[in-house]
C-alpha positions in Angstrom: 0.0 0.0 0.0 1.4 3.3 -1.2 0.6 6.8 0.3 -1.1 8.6 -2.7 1.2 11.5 -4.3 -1.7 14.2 -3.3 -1.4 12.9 0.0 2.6 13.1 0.5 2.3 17.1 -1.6 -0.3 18.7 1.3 0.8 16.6 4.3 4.6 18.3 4.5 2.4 21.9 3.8 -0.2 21.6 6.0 1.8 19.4 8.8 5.2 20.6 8.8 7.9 17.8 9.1 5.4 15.4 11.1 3.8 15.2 7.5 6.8 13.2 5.6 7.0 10.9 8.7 3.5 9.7 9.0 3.3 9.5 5.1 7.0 6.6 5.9 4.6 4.9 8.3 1.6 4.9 7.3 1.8 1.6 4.3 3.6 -0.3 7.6 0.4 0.4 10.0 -2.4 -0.1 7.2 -0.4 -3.4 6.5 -0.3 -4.5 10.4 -4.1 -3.7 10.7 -4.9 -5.3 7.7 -3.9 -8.2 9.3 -5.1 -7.8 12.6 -8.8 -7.6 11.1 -8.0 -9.9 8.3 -8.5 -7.8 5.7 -7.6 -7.9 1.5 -6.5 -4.7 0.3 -8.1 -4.1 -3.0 -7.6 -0.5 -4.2 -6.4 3.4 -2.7 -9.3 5.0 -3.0 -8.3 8.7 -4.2 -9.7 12.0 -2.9 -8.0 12.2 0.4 -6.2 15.4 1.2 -4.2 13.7 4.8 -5.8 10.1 5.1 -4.8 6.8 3.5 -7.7 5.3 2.7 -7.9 1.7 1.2 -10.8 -0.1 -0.1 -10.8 -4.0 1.3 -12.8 -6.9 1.6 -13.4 -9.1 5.3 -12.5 -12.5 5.5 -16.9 -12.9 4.9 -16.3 -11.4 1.7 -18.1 -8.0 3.2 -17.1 -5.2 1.5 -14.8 -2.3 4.0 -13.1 0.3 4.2 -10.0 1.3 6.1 -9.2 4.6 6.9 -5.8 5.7 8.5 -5.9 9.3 8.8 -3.1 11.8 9.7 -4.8 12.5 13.3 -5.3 16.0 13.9 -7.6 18.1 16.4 -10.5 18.6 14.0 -10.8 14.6 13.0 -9.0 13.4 16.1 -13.4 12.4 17.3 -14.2 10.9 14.7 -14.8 7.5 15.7 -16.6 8.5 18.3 -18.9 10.6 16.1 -19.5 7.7 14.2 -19.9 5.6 17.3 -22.8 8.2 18.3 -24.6 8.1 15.3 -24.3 3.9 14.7 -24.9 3.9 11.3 -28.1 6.5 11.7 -27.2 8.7 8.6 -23.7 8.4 8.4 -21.2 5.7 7.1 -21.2 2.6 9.9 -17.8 2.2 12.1 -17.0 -1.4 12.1 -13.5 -0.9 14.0 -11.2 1.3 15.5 -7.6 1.7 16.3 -7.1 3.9 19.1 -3.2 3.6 18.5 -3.5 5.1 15.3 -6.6 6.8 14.6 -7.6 4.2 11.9 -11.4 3.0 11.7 -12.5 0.6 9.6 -15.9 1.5 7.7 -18.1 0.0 5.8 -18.1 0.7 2.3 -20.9 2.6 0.3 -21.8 1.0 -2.8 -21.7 3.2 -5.4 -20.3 6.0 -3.3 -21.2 9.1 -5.9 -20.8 12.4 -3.9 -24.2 14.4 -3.6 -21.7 17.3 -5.1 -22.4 15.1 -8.6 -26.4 15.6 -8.2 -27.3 17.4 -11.1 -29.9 19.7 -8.6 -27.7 21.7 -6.5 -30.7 22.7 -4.7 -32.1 19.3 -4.2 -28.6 18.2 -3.1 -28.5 20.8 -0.6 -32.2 20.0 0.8 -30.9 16.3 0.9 -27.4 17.7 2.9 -30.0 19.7 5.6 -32.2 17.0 6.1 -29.2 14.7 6.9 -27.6 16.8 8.9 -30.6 18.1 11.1 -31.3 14.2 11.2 -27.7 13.6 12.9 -28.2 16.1 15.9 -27.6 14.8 18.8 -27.1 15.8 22.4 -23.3 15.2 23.5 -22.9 12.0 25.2 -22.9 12.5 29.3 -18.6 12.2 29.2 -17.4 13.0 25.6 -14.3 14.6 23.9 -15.7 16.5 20.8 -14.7 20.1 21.2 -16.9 22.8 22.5 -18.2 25.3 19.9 -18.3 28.3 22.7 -14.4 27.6 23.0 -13.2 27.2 19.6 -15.0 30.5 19.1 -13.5 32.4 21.6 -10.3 31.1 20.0 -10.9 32.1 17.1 -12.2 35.9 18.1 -8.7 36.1 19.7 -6.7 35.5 17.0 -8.5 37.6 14.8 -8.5 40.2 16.5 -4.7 40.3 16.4 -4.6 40.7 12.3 -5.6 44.5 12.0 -7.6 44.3 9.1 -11.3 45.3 8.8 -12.3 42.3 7.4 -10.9 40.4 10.5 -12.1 43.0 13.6 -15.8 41.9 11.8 -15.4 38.3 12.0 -13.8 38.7 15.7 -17.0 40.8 16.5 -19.4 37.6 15.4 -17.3 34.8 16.9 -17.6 36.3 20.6 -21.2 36.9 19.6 -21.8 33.5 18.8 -19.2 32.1 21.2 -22.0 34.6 23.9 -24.9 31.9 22.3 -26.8 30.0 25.0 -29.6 27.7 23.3 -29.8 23.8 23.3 -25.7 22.9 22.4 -25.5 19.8 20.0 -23.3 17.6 18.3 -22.8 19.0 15.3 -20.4 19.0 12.2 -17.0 21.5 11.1 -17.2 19.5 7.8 -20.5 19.3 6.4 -20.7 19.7 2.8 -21.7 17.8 -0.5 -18.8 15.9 -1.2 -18.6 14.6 2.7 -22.2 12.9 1.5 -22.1 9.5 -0.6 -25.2 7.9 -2.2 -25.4 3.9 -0.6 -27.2 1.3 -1.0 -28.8 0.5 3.1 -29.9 4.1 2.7 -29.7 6.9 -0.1 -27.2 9.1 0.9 -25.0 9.0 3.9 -22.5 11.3 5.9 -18.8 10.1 6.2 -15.7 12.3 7.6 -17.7 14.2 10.6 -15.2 16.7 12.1 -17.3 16.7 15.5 -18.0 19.9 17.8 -20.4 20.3 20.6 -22.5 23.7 19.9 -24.7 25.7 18.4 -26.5 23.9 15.3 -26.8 26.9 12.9 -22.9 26.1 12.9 -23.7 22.9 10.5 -24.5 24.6 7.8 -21.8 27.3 7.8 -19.4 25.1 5.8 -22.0 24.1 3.4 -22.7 27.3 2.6 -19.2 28.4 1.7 -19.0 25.3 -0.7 -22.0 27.0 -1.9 -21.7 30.6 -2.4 -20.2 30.3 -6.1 -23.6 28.4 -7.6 -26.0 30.6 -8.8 -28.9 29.8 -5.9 -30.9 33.2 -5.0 -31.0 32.8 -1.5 -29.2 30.1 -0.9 -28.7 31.2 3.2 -32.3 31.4 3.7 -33.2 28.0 1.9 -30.3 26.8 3.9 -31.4 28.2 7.1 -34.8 26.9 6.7 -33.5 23.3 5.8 -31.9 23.3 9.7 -34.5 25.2 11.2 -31.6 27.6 12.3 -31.7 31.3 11.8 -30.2 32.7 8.9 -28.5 35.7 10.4 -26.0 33.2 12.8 -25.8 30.8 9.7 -23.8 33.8 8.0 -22.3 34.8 11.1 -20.6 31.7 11.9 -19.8 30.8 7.6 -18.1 34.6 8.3 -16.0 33.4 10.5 -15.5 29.8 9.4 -14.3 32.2 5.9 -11.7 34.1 7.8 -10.3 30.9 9.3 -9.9 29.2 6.4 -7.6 32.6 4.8 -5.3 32.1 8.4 -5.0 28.5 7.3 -4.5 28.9 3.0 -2.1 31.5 3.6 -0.4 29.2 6.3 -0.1 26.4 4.0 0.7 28.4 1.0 -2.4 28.1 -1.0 -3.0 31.5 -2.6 -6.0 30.3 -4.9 -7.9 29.6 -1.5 -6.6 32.4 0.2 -8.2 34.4 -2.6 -11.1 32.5 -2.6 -12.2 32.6 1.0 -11.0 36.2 0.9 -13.5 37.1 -1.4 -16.8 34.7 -0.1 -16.2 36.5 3.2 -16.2 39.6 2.1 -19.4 38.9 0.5 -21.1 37.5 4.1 -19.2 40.9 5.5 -20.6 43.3 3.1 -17.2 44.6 3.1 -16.2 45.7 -0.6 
């Protein structure tokens, strides 16, 4: 089993020099586990950005998935995400590896994203209905992160930048970190490509990046994946699909915007930088 070339370019950017050594690893731990759950490797399964992922087949012939992923603080839940939900709308956990963050999943057969619906607006219904289906309240003793904090976080380090763009997005995260409605498990990832079509159910989630919070957070993400189709308000329908309130919607897809320029322009990425530079601008009405 080989580390996919994709892989080995955005793990040394994104990860510094922990990046090269997990990638030297990685083929050696997949190999061990596929032994340990006596598994056949059958093919790398591309579109990972810092996971080796590896379709195989059970010693009953079932069809599975193994996942090693480069652990990190947004994915480092993610088994128990999956263990929360139990197959309820998102992909089922079969295994997990505590050691090394690897989970063994089921497979979805056919696996086409919801991004390749031809009806962005019914694949964005679909994604709401699905994600407002996976609330849940946090388990009694948990580990997913706490909205209120990350937000705090994030007001903090925005504030530090000097730019008008930034002091906005500061101003909504400690108004949304201030929120004090029903907190939720809910999802840093959600959007249409994180949503396969399968055959126990039409479409289910895979990948949840976990956080305990508000829920008009779930559909920040999916509306900046969004913003570039032409939908007339796309926000609202959103909103309305999660039974949120559009205004923190935007708010928190501000702020998740302005994030995402720290981290392009910390990995290098100037066509993202440029991209979330502009899409937050737009939720700003900053010019």
């Amino acid at each position: 089993m080989e580390v996919p070339d994709r892989v080995r370019r955005t793990e040394p950017a994104w990860f510094g020099d922990d990046g090269p050594r997990w990638c030297e690893a990685a083929p050696g731990i997949a190999n061990r586990l596929s032994e340990q759950w006596k598994l056949r490797p059958d093919a790398i399964l591309p579109g990972a950005t810092h996971a080796l992922v590896v379709a195989c087949t059970r010693a009953d012939g079932a069809p599975a998935v193994l996942k090693l992923p480069f652990v990190d603080d947004e994915n480092r839940a993610e088994a128990d995400a999956l263990g929360l939900y139990d197959g309820d709308g998102a992909v089922r956990l079969l295994d997990h590896d505590p050691a090394s963050g690897a989970l063994l999943l089921e497979r979805l057969v056919p696996g086409t994203p919801l991004l390749d619906l031809a009806d962005r607006g019914q694949a964005v219904d679909i994604a709401c209905g699905l994600l407002r289906r996976l609330r849940r309240p946090p388990p009694q003793r948990h580990r997913f992160p706490l909205l209120r904090n990350l937000a705090t976080a994030w007001a903090t380090e925005f504030s530090k930048v000097g730019q008008p763009l930034f002091a906005r997005a500061a101003e909504r995260a400690h108004e949304l970190a201030a929120w004090h409605g029903e907190e939720v498990v809910v999802n840093r990832a959600a959007h249409l490509g994180n949503v396969l079509a399968a055959s126990r159910e039409p479409w289910l989630l895979i990948d949840p990046k976990p956080v305990v919070g508000d829920p008009a957070f779930d559909g920040a993400f999916l509306l900046l994946r969004q913003l570039d189709a032409p939908m007339p308000d796309l926000a609202e329908r959103i909103a309305q699909g999660l039974g949120i309130d559009a205004a923190r919607l935007r708010g928190w897809a501000l702020v998740r915007a302005v994030d995402n320029i720290r981290w392009a322009t910390d990995v290098g990425d100037p066509t993202w930088t440029a991209r979330y530079a502009n899409l937050a601008r737009r939720l700003a009405g900053i010019d």
